[in-house]
C-alpha positions as CSV (number, residue, x, y, z in Angstrom):
1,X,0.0,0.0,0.0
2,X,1.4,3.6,-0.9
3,X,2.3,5.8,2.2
4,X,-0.5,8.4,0.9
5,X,-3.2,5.6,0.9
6,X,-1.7,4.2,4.3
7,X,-2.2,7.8,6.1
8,X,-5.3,7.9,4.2
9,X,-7.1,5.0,6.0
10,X,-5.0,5.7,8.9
11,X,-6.8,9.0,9.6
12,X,-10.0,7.3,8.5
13,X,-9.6,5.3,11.3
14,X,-8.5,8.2,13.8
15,X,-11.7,10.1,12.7
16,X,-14.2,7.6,12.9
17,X,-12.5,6.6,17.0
18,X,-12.6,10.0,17.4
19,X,-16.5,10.6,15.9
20,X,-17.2,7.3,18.5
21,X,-15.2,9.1,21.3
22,X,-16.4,12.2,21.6
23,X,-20.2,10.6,21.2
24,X,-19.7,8.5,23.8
25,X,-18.1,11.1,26.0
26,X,-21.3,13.4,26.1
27,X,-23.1,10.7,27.1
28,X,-20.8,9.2,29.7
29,X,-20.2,13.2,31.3
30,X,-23.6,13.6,31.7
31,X,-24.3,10.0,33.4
32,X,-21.1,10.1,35.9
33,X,-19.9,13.2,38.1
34,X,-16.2,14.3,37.9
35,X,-15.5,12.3,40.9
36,X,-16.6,8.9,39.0
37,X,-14.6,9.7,36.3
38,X,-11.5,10.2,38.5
39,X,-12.0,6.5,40.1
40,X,-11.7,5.4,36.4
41,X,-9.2,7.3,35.3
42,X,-6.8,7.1,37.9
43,X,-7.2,3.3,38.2
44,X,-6.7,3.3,34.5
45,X,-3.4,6.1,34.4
46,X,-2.2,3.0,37.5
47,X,-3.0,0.1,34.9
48,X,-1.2,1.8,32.3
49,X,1.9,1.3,33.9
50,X,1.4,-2.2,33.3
51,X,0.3,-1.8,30.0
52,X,3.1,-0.8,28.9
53,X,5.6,-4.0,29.6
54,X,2.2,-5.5,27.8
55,X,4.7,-7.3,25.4
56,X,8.1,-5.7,26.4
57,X,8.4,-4.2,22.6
58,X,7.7,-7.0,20.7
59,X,5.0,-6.1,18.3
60,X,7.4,-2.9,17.6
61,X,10.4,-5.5,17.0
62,X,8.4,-7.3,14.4
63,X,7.6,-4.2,12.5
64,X,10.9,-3.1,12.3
65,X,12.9,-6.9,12.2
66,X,14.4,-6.8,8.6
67,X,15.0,-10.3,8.6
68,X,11.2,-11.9,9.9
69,X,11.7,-15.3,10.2
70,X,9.5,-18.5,11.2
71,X,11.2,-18.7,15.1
72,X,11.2,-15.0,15.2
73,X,7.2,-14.7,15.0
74,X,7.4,-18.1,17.5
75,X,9.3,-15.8,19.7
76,X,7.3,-12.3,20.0
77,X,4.3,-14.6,20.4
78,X,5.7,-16.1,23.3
79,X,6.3,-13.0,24.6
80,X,3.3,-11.3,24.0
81,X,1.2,-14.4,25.3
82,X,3.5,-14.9,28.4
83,X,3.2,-11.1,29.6
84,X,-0.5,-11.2,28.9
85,X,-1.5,-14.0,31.0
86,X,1.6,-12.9,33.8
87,X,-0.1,-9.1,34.3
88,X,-3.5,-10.3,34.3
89,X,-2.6,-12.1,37.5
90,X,-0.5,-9.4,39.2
91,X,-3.7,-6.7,38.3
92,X,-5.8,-9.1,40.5
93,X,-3.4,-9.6,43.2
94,X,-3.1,-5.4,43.2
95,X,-6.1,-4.4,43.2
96,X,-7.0,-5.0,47.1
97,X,-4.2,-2.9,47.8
98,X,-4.6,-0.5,45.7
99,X,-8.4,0.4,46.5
100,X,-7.3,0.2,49.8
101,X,-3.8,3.1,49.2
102,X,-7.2,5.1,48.1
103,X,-9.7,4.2,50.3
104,X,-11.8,3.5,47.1
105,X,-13.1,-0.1,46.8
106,X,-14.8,0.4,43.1
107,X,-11.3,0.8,42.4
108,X,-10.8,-3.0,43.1
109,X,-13.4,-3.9,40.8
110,X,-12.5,-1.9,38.2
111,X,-8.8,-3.7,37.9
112,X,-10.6,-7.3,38.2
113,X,-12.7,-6.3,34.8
114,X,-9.5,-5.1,33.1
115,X,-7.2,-7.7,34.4
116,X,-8.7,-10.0,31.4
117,X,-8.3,-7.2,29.1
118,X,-4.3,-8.2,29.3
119,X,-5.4,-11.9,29.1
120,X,-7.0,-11.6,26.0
121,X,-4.9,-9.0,24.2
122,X,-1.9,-11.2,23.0
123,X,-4.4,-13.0,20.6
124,X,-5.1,-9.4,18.5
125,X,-1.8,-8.1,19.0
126,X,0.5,-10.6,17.2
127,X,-2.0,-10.0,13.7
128,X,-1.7,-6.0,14.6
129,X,1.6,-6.1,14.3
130,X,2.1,-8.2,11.1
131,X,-0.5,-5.9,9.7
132,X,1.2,-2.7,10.7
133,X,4.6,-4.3,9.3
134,X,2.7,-4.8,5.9
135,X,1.1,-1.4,6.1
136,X,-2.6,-2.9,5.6
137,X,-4.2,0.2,7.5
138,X,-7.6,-0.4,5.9
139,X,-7.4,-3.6,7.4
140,X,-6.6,-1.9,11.1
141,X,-8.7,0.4,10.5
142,X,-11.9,-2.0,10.7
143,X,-10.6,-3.7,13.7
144,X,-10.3,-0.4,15.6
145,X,-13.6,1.1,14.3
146,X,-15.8,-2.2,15.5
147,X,-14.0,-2.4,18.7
148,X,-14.9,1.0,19.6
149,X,-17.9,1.5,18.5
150,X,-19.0,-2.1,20.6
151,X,-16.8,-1.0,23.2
152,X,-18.7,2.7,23.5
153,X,-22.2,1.2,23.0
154,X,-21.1,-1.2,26.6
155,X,-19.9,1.5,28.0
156,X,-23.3,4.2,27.6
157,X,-25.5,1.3,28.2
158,X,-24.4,0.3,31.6
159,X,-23.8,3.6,32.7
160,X,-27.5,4.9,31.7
161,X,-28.4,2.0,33.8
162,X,-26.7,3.5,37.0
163,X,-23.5,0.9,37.1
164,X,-20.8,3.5,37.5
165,X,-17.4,3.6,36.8
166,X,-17.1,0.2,36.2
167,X,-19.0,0.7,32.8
168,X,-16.2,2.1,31.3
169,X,-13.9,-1.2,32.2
170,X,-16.9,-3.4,30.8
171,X,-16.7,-1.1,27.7
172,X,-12.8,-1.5,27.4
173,X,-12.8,-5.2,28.0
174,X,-15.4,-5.7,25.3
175,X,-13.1,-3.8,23.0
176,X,-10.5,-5.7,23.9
177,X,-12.5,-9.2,23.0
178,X,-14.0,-7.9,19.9
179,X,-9.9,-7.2,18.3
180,X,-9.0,-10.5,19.4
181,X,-11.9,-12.1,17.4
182,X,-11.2,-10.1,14.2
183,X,-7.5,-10.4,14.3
184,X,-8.2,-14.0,14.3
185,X,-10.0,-13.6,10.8
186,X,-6.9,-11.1,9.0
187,X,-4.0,-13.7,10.8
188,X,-2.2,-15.2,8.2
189,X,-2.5,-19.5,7.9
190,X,1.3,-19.5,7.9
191,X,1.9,-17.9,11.2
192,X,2.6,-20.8,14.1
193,X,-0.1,-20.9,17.0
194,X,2.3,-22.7,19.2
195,X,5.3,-20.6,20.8
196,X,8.9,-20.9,20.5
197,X,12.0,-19.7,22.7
198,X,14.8,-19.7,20.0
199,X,14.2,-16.1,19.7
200,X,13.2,-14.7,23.0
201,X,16.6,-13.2,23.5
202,X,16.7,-11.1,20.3
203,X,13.4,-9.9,21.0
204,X,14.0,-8.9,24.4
205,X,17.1,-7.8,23.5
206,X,15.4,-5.3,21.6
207,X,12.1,-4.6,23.6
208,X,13.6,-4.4,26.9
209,X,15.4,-1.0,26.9
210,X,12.3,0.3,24.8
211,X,9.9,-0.9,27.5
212,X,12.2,0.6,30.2
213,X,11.1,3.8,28.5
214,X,8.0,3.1,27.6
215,X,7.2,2.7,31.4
216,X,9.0,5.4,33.1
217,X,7.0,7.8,30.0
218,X,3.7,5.9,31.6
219,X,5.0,7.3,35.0
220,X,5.5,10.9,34.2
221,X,2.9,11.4,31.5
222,X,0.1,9.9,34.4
223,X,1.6,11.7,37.2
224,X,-1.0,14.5,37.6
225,X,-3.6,12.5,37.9
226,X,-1.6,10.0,40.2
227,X,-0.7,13.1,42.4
228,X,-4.0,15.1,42.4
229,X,-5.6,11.8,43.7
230,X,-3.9,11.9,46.5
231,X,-2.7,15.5,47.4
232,X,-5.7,17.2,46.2
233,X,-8.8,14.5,45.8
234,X,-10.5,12.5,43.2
235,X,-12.6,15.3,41.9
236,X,-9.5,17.5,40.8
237,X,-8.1,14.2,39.3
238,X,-11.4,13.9,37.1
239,X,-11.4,17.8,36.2
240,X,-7.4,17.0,35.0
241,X,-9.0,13.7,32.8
242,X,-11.5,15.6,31.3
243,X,-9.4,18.8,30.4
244,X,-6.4,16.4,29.0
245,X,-8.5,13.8,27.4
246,X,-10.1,17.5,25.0
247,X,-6.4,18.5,24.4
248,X,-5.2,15.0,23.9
249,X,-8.0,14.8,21.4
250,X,-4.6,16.0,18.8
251,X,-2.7,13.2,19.6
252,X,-5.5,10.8,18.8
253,X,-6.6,13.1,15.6
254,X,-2.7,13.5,14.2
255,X,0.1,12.0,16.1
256,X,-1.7,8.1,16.4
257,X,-2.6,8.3,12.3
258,X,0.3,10.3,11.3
259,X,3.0,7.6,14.0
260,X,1.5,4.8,12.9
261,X,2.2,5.1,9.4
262,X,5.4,6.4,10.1
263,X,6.9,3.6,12.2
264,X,6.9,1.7,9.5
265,X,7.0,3.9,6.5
266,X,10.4,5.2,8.1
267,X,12.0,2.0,9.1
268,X,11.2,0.8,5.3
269,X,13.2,3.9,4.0
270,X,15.9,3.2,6.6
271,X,16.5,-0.1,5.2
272,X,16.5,0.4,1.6
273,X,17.2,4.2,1.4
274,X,19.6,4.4,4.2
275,X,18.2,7.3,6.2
276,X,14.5,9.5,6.5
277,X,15.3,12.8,6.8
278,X,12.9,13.9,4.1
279,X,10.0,11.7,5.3
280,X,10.8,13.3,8.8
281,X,10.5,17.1,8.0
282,X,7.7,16.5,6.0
283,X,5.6,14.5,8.5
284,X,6.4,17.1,10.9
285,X,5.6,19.7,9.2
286,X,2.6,18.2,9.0
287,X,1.9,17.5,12.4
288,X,3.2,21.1,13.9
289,X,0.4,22.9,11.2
290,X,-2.4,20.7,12.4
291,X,-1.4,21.0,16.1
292,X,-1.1,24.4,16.4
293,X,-3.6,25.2,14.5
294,X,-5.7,22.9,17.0
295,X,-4.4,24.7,20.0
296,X,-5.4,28.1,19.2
297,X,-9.0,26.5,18.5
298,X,-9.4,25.4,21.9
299,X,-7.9,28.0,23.7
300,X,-10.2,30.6,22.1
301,X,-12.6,28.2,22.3
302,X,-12.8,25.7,25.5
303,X,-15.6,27.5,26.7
304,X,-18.3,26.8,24.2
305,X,-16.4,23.4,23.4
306,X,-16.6,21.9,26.9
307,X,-20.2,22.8,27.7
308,X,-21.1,21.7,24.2
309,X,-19.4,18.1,24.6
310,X,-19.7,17.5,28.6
311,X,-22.1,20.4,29.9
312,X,-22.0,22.8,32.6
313,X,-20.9,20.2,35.4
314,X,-17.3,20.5,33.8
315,X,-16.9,24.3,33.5
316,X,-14.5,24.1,36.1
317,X,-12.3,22.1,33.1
318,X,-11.9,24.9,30.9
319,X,-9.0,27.3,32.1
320,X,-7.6,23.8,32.8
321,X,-8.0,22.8,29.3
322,X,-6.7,26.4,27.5
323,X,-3.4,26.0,29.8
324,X,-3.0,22.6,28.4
325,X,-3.1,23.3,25.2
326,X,-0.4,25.7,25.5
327,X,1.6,22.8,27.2
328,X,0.3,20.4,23.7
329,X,1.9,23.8,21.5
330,X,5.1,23.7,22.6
331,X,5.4,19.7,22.6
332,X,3.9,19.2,19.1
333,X,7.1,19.8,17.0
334,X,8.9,17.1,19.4
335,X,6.0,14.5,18.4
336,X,7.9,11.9,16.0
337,X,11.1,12.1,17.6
338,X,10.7,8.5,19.5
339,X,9.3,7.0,16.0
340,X,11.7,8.5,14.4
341,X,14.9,7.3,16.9
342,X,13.2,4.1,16.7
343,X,12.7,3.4,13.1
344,X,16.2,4.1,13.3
345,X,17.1,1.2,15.9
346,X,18.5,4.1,18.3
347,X,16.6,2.4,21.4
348,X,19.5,3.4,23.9
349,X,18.4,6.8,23.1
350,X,15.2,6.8,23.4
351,X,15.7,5.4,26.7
352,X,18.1,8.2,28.1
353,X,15.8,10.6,26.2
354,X,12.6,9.4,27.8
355,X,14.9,9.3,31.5
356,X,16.1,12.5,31.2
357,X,12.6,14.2,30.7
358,X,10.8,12.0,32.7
359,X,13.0,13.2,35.9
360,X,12.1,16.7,35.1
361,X,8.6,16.6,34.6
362,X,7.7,14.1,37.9
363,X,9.6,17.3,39.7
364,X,7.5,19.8,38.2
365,X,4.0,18.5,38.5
366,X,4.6,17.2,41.9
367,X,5.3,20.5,42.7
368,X,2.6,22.1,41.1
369,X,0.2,19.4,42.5
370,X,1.2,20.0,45.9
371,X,-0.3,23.6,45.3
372,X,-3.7,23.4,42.9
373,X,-4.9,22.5,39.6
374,X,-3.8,25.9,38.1
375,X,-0.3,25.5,39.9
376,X,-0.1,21.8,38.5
377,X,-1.3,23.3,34.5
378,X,1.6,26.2,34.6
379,X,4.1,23.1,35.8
380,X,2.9,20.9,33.0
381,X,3.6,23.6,30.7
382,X,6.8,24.9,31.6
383,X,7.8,20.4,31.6
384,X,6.2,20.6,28.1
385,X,8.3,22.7,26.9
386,X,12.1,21.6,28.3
387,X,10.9,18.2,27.4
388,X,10.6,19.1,23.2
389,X,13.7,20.8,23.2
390,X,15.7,18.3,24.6
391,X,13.9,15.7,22.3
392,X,14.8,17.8,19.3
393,X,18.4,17.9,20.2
394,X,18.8,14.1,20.6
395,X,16.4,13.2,17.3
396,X,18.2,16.0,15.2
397,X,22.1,15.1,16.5
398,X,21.2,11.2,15.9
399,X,19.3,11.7,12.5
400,X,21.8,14.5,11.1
401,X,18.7,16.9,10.5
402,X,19.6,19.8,8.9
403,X,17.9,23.0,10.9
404,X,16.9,25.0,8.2
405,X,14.6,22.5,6.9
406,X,13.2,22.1,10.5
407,X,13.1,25.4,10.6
408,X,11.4,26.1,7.6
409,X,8.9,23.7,8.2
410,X,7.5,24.9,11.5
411,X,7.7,28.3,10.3
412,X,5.0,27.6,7.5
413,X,3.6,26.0,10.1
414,X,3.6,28.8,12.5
415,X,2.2,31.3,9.8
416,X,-0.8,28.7,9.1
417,X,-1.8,29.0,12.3
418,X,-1.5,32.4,13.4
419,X,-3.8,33.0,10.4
420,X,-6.6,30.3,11.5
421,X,-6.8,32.3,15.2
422,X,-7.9,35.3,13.6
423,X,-11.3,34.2,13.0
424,X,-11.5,32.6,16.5
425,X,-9.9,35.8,18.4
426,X,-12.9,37.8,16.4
427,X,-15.5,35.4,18.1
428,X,-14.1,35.7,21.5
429,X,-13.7,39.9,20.9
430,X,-17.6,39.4,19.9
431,X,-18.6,37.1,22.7
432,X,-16.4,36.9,25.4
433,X,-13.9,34.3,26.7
434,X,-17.1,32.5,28.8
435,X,-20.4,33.2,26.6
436,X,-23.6,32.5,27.8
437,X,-24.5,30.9,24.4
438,X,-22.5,28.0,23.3
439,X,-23.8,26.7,19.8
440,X,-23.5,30.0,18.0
441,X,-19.9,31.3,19.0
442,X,-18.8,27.6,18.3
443,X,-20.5,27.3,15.2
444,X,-18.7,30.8,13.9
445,X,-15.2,30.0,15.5
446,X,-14.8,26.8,13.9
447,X,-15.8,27.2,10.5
448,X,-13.7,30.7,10.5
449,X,-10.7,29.1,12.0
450,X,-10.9,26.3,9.1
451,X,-11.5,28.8,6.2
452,X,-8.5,30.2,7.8
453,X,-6.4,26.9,8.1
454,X,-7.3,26.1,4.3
455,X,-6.1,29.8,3.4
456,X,-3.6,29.4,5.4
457,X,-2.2,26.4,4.1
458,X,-2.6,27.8,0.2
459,X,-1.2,31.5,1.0
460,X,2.4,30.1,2.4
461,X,2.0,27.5,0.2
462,X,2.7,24.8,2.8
463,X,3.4,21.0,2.5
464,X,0.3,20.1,3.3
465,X,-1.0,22.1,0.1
466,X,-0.4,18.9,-1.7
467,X,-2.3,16.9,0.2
468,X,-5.3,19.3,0.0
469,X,-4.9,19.9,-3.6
470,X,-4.8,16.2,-4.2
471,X,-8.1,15.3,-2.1
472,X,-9.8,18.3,-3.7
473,X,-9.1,16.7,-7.3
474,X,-10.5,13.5,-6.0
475,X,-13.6,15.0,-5.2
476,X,-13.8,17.4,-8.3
477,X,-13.5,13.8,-10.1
């Protein structure tokens, strides 16, 4: 599949998550408070530090392997089967404790429910992989798409019936069993069902000092909720969930379609080109002009947006979720450094990388936790922005970038952007930062700010111009 078809049903699939996410999500704010949202979110931001030793690197080591041989899929299925079934049981044994570090017993149940999510995961993962590796995104895109939408439709129906938190687990777990059944349909007849060990060391070779990372990025990328749970209480925790989960609405929109694509898209140049430099700047300048252009949208914006998607219970969410997004601004050009170190094999890197910054952000949110959701937002921005620099300097040393093109690319992006505020900034000069009416001023910002973004994107005649140009012949035709 071309790399322009494979972003195509890549954000296909991003969209129509997203369309099922944000659906679900104004149901499920209206049907739980803020403080039944922070028992499910900080049980999950707890579980995702097991998630991510889910199969110590191995589905990335089979993308990237150049050499995929009979014992090596043996191998990563071994390891992806042995970690599932090994973390389901350590879930159950943690979760008396952990309800009772909380003094929150829902929290218990809530980790018994997921517990067979990592059970059942290994048999969709393995086929993910392989299909990732062959860049058959249509095919991942239908797996995602019917696991959420089953997965959301769990999730509103037990909550309407008054279950609670533990709706959302039922909805995950049957998002979870609904992969696993398709990825058995799109796993190919040759791949073995029984596991080998011949291989094990290569892969974890390979996956362990990625894991190490990916965990200690689990730690300081969930450490506000973490913190506010237990300095502040589980109310701010949910307020933090709901204004990160808007913001992080980017990475789901851009960075998962745009990364996924990339992983392997840049590992294939690697091999047979010898480096990705181009395929680098490009993809980021991508990302930067739809990210920033994103974060001017919701911080002129949040107002109308949040009462729109959660209603007035979360109002309390929306400063939150304007200091966020400058935090999401100044990390956006730093998004594909970690695909990009490793498509390259540079997993040493990414490890001291992902150390380095994870130090410095723990110390600045624990900080700013200690004193307030505002105090925590101004730490998590100030941590946001130390953390892209230093991720530019490793990725751009490592890769050879050359700075003017990197330079050039964010400043088209930059320009797009200031140009898709202006219709925004009018609305807010019109209405106010908190208007009483919410449809109207959202209606009017939005479409401004993507007449903008379009104009924008012709008027500096940026990269993505191409891409426009090319969908708008399709639909002329």
């Amino acid at each position: 599949m071309s790399t322009r078809k494979s972003l195509f049903f890549s954000f296909l699939d991003r969209y129509a998550s997203l369309a099922i996410s944000v659906g679900s999500s104004m149901v499920i704010a209206r049907l739980l408070t803020p403080a039944e949202i922070g028992v499910f979110s900080v049980t999950m931001v707890l579980l995702t530090l097991v998630a991510s030793v889910r199969d110590m690197g191995a589905g990335q080591y089979l993308v990237q392997e150049r050499e995929l041989t009979t014992e090596r899929i043996r191998a990563v299925w071994a390891v992806q089967l042995g970690l599932g079934v090994g973390l389901a049981c350590l879930v159950v044994l943690a979760s008396y404790p952990v309800s009772l570090f909380y003094k929150e017993p829902r929290m218990r149940d809530i980790m018994l429910v997921i517990a067979l999510n990592y059970a059942i995961n290994p048999f969709g993962s393995l086929t993910y992989a392989w299909l990732m590796r062959e860049m058959r995104f249509e095919s991942v895109a239908l797996m995602r798409f019917s696991s959420a939408l089953l997965g959301a439709l769990v999730s509103m129906v037990l909550a309407w019936g008054g279950h609670g938190p533990i709706s959302l687990a039922f909805g995950s777990l049957t998002a979870t069993v609904v992969g696993a059944l398709m990825a058995s349909h799109y796993r190919p007849k040759s791949f073995p069902w029984m596991p080998g060990l011949g291989e094990v060391r290569r892969v974890l070779s390979f996956g362990s000092k990625l894991t190490v990372s990916s965990i200690i990025g689990v730690v300081s990328g969930g450490a506000p909720e973490l913190l506010l749970g237990k300095l502040q209480n589980l109310t701010a925790a949910g307020l933090y969930s709901r204004s990160n989960g808007l913001v992080q609405m980017f990475n789901r929109l851009v960075i998962d379609a745009v990364g996924s694509v990339c992983l392997p898209w840049f590992a294939k140049q690697s091999r047979e080109e010898g480096d990705f430099i181009a395929p680098f700047l490009k993809a980021t300048a991508y990302v930067t002009v739809v990210g920033w252009s994103f974060c001017v949208v919701i911080i002129c914006l949040a107002h109308p947006i949040v009462r729109v998607l959660y209603g007035t219970q979360w109002d309390q969410s929306v400063d939150l979720a304007r200091y966020l997004s400058v935090a999401i601004a100044f990390s956006v050009p730093a998004s594909l450094c970690n695909i990009a170190l490793l498509s390259s094999g540079a997993v040493a890197k990414i490890a001291r990388l992902t150390v380095v910054n994870a130090l410095q952000t723990v110390a600045f949110v624990a900080l700013g936790a200690s004193q307030g959701l505002v105090a925590l937002s101004l730490a998590v921005i100030v941590s946001a922005a130390i953390s892209a620099a230093y991720a530019l300097q490793v990725t751009g040393k490592h890769l050879k970038l050359p700075l003017r093109g990197l330079l050039h690319a964010v400043r088209l992006s930059g320009q797009v952007a200031l140009l898709t505020a202006v219709g925004p900034v009018l609305v807010v000069a019109e209405f106010g930062l908190y208007p009483e009416t919410s449809l109207l001023p959202l209606a009017l910002g939005g479409a401004s700010a993507l007449l903008g973004f379009v104009a924008g994107v012709m008027v500096f005649k940026h990269p993505l111009q191409e891409e426009l140009l090319s969908i708008w012949g399709k639909i002329k035709r």
